[in-house]
C-alpha positions as semicolon CSV with decimal commas, in nm:
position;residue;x (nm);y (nm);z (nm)
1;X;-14,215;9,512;-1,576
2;X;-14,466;9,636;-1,826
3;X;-14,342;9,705;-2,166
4;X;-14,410;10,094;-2,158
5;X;-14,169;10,087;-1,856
6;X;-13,847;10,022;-2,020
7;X;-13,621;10,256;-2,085
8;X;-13,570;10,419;-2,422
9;X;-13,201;10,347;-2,403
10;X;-13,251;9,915;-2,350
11;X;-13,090;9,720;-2,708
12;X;-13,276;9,427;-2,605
13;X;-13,104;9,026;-2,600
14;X;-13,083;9,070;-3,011
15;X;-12,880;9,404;-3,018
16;X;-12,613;9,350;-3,334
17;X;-12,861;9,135;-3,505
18;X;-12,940;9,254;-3,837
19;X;-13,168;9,116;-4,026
20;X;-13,314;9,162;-4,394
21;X;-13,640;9,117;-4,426
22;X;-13,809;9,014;-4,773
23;X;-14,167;8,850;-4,606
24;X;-14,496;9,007;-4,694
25;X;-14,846;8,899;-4,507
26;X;-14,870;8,710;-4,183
27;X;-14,650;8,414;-4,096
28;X;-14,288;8,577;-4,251
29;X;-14,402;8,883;-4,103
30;X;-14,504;8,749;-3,725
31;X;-14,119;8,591;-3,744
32;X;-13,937;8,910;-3,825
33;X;-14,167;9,084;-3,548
34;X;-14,044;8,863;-3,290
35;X;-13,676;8,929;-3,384
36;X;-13,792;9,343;-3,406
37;X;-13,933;9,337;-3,080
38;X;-13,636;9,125;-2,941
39;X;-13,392;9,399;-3,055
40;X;-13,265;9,312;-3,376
41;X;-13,248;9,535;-3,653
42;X;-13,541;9,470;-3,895
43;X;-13,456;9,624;-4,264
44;X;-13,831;9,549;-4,459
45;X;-13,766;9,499;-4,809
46;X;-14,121;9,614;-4,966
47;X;-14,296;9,658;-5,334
48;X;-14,246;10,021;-5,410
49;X;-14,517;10,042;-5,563
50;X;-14,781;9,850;-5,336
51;X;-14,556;9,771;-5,032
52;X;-14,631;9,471;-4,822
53;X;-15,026;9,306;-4,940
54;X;-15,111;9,300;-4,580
55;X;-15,125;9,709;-4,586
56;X;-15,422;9,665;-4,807
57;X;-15,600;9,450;-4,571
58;X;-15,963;9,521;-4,421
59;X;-16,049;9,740;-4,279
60;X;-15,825;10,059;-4,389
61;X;-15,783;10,387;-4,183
62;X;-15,775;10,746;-4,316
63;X;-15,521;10,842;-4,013
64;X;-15,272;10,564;-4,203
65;X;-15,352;10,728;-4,509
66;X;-15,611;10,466;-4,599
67;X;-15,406;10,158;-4,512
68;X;-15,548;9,855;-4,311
69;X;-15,487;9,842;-3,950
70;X;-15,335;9,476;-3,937
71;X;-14,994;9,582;-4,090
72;X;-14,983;9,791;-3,747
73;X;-14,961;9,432;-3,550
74;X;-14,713;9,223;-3,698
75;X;-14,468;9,527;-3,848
76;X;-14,368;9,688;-3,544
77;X;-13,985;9,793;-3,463
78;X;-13,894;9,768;-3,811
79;X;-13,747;9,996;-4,100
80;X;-13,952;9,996;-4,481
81;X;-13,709;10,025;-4,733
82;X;-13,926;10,060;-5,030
83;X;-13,725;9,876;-5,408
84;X;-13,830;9,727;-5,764
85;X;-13,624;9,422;-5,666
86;X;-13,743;9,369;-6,069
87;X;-13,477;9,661;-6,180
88;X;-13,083;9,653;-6,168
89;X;-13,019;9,874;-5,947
90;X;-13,295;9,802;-5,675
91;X;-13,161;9,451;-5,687
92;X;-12,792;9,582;-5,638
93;X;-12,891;9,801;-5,331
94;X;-13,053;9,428;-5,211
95;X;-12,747;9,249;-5,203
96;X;-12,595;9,533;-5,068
97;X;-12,776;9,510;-4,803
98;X;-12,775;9,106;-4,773
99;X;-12,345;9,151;-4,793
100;X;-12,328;9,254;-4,456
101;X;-12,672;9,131;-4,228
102;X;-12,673;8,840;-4,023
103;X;-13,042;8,712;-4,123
104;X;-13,228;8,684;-4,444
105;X;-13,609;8,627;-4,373
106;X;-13,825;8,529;-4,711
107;X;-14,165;8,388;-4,774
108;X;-14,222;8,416;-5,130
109;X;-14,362;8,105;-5,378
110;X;-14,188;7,919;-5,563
111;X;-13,887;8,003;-5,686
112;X;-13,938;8,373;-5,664
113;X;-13,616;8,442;-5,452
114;X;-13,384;8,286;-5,701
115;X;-13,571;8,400;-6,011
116;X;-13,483;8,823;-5,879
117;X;-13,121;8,674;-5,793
118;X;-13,150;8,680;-5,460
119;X;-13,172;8,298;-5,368
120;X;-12,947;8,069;-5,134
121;X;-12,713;8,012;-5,368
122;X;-12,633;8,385;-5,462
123;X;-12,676;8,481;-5,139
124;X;-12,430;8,249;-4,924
125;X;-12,215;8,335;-5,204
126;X;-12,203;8,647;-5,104
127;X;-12,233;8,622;-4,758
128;X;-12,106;8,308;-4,631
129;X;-12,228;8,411;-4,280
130;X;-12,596;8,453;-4,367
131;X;-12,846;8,284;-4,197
132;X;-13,161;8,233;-4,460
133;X;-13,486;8,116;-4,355
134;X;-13,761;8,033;-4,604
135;X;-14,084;8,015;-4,516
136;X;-14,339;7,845;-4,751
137;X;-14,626;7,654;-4,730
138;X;-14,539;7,307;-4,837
139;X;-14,134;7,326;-4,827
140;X;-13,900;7,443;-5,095
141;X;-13,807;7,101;-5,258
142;X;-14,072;6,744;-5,308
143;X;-14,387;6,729;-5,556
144;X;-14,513;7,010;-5,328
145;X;-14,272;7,280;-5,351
146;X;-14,484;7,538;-5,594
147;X;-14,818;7,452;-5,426
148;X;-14,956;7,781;-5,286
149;X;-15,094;7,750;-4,950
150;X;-15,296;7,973;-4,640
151;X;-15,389;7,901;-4,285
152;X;-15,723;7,750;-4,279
153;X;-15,607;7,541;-4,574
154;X;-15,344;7,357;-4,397
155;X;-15,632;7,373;-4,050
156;X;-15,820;7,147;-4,271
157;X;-15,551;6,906;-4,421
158;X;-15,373;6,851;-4,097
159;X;-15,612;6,803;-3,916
160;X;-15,661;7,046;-3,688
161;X;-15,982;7,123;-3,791
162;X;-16,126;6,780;-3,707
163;X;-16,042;6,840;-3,339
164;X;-16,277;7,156;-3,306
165;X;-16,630;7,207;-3,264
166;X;-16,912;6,972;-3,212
167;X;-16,985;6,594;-3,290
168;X;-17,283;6,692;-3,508
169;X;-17,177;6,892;-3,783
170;X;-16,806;6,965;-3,969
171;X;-16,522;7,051;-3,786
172;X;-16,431;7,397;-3,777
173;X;-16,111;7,658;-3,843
174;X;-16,000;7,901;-3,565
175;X;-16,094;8,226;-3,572
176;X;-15,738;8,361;-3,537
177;X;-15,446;8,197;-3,797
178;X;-15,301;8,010;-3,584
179;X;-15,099;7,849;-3,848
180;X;-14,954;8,205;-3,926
181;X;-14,832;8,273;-3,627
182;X;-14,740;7,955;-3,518
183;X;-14,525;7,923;-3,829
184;X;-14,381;8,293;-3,764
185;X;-14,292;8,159;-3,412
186;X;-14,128;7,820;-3,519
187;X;-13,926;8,061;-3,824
188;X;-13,779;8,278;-3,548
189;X;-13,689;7,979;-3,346
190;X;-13,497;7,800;-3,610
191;X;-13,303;8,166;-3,706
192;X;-13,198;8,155;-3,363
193;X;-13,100;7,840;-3,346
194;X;-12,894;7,888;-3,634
195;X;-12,748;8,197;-3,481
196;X;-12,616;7,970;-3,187
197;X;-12,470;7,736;-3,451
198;X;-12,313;7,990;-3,611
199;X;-12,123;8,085;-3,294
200;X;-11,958;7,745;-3,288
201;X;-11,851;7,677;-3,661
202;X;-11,838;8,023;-3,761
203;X;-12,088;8,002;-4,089
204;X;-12,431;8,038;-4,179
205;X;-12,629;7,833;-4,325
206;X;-13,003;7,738;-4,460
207;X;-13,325;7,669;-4,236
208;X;-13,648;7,591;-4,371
209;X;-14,042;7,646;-4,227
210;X;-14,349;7,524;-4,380
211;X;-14,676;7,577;-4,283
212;X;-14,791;7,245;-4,368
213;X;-14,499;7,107;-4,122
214;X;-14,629;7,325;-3,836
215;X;-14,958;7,271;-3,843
216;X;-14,887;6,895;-3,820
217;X;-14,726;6,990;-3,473
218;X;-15,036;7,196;-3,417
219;X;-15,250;6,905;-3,339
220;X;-15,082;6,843;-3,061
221;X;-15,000;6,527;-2,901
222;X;-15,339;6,321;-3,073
223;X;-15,095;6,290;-3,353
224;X;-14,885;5,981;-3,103
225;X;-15,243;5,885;-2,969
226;X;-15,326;5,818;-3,367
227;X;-14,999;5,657;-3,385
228;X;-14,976;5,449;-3,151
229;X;-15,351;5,346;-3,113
230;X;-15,514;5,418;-3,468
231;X;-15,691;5,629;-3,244
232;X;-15,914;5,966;-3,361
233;X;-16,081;6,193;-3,085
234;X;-16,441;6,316;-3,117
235;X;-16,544;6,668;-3,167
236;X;-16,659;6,791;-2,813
237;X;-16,740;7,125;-2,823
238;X;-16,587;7,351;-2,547
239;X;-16,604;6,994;-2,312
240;X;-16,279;6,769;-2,301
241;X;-16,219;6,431;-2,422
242;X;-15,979;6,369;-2,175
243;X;-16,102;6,550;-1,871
244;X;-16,416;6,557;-1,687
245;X;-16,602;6,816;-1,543
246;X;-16,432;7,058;-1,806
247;X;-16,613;7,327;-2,064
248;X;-16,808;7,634;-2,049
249;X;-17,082;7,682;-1,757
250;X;-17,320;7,927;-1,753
251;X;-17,386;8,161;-1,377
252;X;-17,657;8,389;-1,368
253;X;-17,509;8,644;-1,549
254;X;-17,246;8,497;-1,790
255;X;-17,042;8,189;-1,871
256;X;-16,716;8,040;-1,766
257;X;-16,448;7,842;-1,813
258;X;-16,349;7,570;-1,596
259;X;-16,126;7,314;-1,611
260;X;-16,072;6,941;-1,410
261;X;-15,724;6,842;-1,515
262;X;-15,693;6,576;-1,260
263;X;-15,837;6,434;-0,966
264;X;-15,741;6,689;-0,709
265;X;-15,891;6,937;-0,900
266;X;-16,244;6,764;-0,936
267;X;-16,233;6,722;-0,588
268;X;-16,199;7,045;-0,493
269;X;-16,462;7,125;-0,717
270;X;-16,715;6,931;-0,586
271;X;-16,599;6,909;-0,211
272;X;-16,457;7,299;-0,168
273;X;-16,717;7,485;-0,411
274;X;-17,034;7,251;-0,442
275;X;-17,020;7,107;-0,097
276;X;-17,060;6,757;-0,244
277;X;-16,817;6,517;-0,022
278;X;-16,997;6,264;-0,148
279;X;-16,903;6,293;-0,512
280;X;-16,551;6,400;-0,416
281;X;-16,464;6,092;-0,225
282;X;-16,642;5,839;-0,462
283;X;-16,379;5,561;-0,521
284;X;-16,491;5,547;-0,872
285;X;-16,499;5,926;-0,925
286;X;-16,148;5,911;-0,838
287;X;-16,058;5,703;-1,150
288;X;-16,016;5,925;-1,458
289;X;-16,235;5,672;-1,640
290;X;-16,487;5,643;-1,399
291;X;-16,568;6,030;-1,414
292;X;-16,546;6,004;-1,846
293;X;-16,838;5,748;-1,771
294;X;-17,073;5,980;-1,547
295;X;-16,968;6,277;-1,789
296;X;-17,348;6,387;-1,856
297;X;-17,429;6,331;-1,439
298;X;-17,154;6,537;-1,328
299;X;-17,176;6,818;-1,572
300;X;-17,545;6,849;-1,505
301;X;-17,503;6,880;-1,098
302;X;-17,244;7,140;-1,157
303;X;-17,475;7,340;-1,443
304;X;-17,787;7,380;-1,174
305;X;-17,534;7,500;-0,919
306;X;-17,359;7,729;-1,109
307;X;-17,665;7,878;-1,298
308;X;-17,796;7,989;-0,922
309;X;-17,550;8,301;-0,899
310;X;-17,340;8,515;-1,043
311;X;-17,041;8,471;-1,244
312;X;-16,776;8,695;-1,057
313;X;-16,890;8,503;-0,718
314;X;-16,843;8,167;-0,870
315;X;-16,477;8,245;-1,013
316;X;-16,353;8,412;-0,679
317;X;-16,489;8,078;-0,515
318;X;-16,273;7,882;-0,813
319;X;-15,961;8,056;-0,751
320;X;-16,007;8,021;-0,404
321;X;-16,036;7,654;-0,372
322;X;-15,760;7,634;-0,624
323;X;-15,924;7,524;-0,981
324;X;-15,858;7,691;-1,294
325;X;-16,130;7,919;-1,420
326;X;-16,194;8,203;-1,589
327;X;-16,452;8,422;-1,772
328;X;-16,596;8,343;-2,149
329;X;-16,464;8,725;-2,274
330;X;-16,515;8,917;-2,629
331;X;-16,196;9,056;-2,802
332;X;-16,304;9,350;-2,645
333;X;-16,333;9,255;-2,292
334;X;-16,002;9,073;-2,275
335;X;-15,844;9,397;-2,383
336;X;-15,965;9,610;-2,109
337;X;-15,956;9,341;-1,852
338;X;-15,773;9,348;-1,471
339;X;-15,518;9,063;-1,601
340;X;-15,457;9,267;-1,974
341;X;-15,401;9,609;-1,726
342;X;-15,160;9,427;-1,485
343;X;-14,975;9,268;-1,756
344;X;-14,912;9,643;-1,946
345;X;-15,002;9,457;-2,282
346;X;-15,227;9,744;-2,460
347;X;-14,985;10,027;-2,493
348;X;-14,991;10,373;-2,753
349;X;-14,674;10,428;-2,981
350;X;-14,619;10,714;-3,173
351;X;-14,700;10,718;-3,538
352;X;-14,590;10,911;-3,858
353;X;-14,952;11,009;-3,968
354;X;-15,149;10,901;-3,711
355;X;-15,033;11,070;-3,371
356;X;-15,058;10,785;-3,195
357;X;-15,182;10,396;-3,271
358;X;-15,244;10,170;-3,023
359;X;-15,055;9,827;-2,988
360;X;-15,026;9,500;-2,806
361;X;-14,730;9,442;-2,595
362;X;-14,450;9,202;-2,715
363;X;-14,507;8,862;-2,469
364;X;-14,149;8,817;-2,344
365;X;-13,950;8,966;-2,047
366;X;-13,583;8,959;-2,021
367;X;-13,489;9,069;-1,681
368;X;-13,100;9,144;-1,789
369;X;-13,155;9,282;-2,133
370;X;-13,506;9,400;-2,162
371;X;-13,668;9,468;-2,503
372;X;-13,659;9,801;-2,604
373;X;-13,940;10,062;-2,626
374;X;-14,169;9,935;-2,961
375;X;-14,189;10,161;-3,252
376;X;-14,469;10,162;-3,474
377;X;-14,514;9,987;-3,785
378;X;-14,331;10,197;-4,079
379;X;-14,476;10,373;-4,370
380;X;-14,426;10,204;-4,689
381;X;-14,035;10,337;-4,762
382;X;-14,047;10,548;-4,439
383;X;-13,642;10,451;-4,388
384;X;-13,486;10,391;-4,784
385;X;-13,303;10,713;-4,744
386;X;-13,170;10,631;-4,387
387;X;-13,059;10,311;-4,430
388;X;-12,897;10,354;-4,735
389;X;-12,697;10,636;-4,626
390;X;-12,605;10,499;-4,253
391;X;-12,563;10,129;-4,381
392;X;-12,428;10,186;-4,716
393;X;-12,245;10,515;-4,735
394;X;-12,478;10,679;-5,012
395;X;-12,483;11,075;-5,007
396;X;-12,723;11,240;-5,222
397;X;-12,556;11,205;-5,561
398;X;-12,566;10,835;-5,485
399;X;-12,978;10,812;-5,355
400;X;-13,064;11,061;-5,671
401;X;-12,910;10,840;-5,919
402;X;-13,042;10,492;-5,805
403;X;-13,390;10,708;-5,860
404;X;-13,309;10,780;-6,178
405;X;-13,219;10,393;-6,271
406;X;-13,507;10,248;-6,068
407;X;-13,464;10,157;-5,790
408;X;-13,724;10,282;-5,577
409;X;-13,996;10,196;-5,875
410;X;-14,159;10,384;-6,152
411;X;-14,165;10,741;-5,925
412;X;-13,865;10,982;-5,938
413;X;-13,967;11,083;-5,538
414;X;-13,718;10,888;-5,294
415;X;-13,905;10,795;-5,044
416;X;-13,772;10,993;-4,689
């Protein structure tokens, strides 16, 4: 069912989860998302005076009162809670709020965490329940621990970036951080996890992410080839080192993506599509290695067939005969594609200052608790006076005087 289908009133499969959220940026933020958009109750610690970085990131909008549009993707379905976690009493209403969530989320440097108070030891302390996950880049403890790190960084120490591009020149970093998100997925797996162990001994405890750790994984099973063989793959462009014929190909009109995973593949290719029986049934074509040998043959008998008409003939062909295909798309195109309009993933949610803003649908359908209907990313302190009054009983006395000490930074305005 397409996410703009489900019913205001769905919880979601994390309904009761409640989880404080102290990340700023990409990876801690992609985790909390995931939890947001699965249900649970996302409280977003912020700077009250700059809020989260990534709301100053390029490019900025005047409908989000000059902020940048990325905050919009990875902040959805939460509440901004704006504190000086530096002052007394913005630190109090922190632990406050930490006494009685299930999840503590964090990606600060260093010892940040523990230097405000608010570190694993304090915290389990207080909460002996809590589940805190700390993100970093190079783990917490080790000669390592106060190293900073970002995305392409850890692309080009793991690895990763080796296995892109072409033989001829460097290796190259994705376009998107993969390493973000991938480390924002793997931190929502591991809260989880812990929130199963929990059920069974009845106590939280500490899980750790680092970026460096994930984008180790990232490379994907070359790391056993390496292993096991001392072996390193070459750079092959869009091609395959595994797989032949596999890459790009150009039709009349536009290129494609094709891919030979096996043998019954390449011979539908070449017997169902190119009407080459010949190649199809070749006893050595058959052989995985023997196709890796004829590589440059193969590629080139497919190029001058392909190149001879039109790129929406050739992938109806493809699907036909059963081999994976598909077009070479901009950004733009995949958004405004058949597969992106059957799948309901670009959707509109409403938004404080701008009207509306649009937004890419959360990946995961549950058929017996479906996710609830997104909400927007938050203004900077859209929900301190909400929260604190529905989750810890202040009335107005209460909010004006933790103004007065604090709290909510060098402005005597509560955010609302």
């Amino acid at each position: 069912m397409p996410a703009s289908a489900s019913p205001a009133t769905q919880e979601g499969p994390l309904a009761g989860l409640r989880v404080i959220d102290f990340t700023h940026f990409l990876a801690g933020p992609v985790a909390t998302m995931i939890l947001a958009d699965g249900g649970a109750e996302v409280i977003k610690i912020e700077d009250a005076a700059r809020g989260d970085a990534f709301r100053h990131f390029l490019p900025p909008d005047e409908r989000l009162g000059g902020e940048g549009v990325p905050f919009l993707w990875c902040n959805r379905n939460k509440k901004s809670v704006a504190l000086d976690l530096k002052s007394d009493a913005g630190r109090e209403i922190a632990l406050a709020l930490v006494k009685d969530a299930d999840v503590v989320v964090e990606n600060f440097s260093g010892k940040v965490m523990a230097r405000l108070g608010l570190g694993w030891e304090t915290l389990s302390a207080l909460n002996p329940r809590l589940i805190y996950c700390a993100i970093s880049a190079y783990g917490r403890e080790g000669e390592f621990a106060d190293r900073l790190g970002f995305d392409p960084v850890t692309q080009a120490e793991s690895g990763f970036m080796s296995l892109n591009g072409y033989a001829d020149r460097d290796g190259v970093r994705t376009g998107s951080s993969v390493m973000d998100i991938s480390t924002g997925m793997m931190a929502s797996n591991a809260v989880l996890s812990a929130v199963i162990a929990r059920s069974r001994t009845g106590r939280g405890q500490r899980v750790e992410v680092a970026l460096y750790d994930t984008a180790i994984t990232m490379t994907g099973y070359v790391t056993l080839q390496n292993l096991f063989n001392d072996w390193q793959p070459r750079r092959v462009g869009n091609g395959s080192a595994d797989t032949v014929p596999t890459g790009v190909f150009q039709a009349s009109d536009g290129p494609f993506f094709m891919v030979c995973a096996s043998t019954v593949i390449f011979q539908r290719v070449f017997r169902d599509v190119a009407g080459r029986s010949d190649i199809a049934d070749d006893d050595e074509l058959k052989r995985p290695a023997g196709r890796m040998a004829q590589q440059q043959r193969l590629i080139d008998i497919l190029s001058e067939l392909f190149a001879s008409d039109t790129r929406a003939n050739w992938l109806v062909r493809l699907q036909q005969a059963g081999v994976p295909a598909g077009a070479v798309r901009t950004v733009a195109e995949a958004l405004r594609s058949p597969e992106t309009k059957a799948r309901g993933l670009v959707t509109q949610l409403p938004h404080p200052t701008a009207g509306t803003v649009p937004n890419v649908a959360f990946p995961m359908r549950f058929m017996g608790t479906p996710a609830p209907l997104p909400v927007a990313a938050p203004t900077l302190g859209q929900h301190t006076r909400d929260v604190l009054r529905e989750l810890l009983g202040y009335d107005e006395d209460r909010l004006d005087e933790a103004s007065r000490a604090g709290a909510f930074g060098g402005s005597a305005e509560l955010r609302s």
